[in-house]
N, C-alpha and C positions, 0 to 999 in steps of 0.2 A: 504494500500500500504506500501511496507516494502522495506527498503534499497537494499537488492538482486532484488526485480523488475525491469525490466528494463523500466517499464515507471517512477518508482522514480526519471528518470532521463531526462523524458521528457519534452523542455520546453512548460508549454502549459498554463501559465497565464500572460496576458498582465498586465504594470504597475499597471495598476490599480484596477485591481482584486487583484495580488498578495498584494499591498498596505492595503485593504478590509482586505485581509483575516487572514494579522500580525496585523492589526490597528496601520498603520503607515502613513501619507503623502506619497503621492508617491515619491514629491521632495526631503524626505528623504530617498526614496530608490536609487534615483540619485545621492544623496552624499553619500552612503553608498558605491555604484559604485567608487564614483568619489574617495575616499581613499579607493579603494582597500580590502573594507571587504566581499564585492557580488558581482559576476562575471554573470549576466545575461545571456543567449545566447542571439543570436541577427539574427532576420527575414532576408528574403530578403531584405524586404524594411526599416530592421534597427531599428524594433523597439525591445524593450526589452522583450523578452520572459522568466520567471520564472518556473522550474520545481519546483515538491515537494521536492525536496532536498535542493533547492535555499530556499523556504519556510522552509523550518525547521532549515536551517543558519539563515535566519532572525529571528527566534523564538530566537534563542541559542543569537545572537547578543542583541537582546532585553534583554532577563534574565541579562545577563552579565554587560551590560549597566546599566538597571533598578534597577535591584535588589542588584548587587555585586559592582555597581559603578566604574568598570572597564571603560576607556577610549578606544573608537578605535584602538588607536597602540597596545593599550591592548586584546585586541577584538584579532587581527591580532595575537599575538606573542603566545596566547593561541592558537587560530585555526593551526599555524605551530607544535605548542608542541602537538598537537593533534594527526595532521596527520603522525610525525612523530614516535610518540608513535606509531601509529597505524601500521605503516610501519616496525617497531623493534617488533609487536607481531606476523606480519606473517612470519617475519625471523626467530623468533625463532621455530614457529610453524612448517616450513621447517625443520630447523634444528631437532626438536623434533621429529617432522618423519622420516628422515634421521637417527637418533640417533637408535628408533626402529627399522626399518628394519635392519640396519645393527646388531643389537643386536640379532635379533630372528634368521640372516643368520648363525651370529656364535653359536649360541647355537644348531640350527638345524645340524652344523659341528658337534658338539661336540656331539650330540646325535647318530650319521654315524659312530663318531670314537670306540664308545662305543661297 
C-alpha cells in the first residue's frame, strides 16, 4: 500500500492493533493523541481508529524519538516543517508547469512568425 492509495488513508486499526503493530503501549498512543503528535479518526461509537498513514507517523515518531532523541514538541515542529516543505514543492511544481507551457506557447509563436 502506497501513499496515492486511497485506503492509505483508511482508518481500519483499533488501538490496539495499531499499538501491536509500532510496539508501543496503547496508553502511549493516547498520549501521543493527547499532545497533539497523532490524530486518530474516530468511530461512531468513538473509538480510535488508525489508518496506515497514522501507522507510519507513528513509525517516523518513534525513529525520531528513539533514535535522534528529539522531544514531542520536536516531533510536532518537524512534522509542520515537513508538511510545509511538502506544500512549497507542489507550488513550485505548479509553477514549473506553468513556466513550461507558457515557454513552448511562445516559442510555438515564434516558430508561426518565422
Amino acid at each position: 500500500m502506497e501513499n496515492g492509495d486511497p485506503l492509505y488513508d483508511e482508518p481500519c486499526y483499533v488501538i490496539s492493533v495499531a499499538a501491536k503493530i509500532v510496539d508501543l503501549h496503547p496508553q502511549t498512543l493516547r498520549y501521543y493523541e493527547r499532545v497533539g503528535v497523532i490524530m486518530p479518526h474516530r468511530s461512531e461509537g468513538n473509538r480510535r481508529l488508525y489508518s496506515p498513514r497514522d501507522v507510519e507517523r507513528l513509525r517516523a515518531i518513534i525513529r525520531l524519538v528513539d533514535d535522534l532523541g528529539v522531544n514531542l514538541a520536536g516531533v510536532e515542529v518537524i512534522f509542520n516543517m515537513r508538511r510545509r516543505m511538502e506544500e512549497m514543492q507542489k507550488e513550485m511544481d505548479r509553477v514549473r508547469a506553468e513556466f513550461e507551457e507558457e515557454t513552448a506557447r511562445l516559442r510555438a509563436l515564434l516558430e508561426d512568425m518565422s
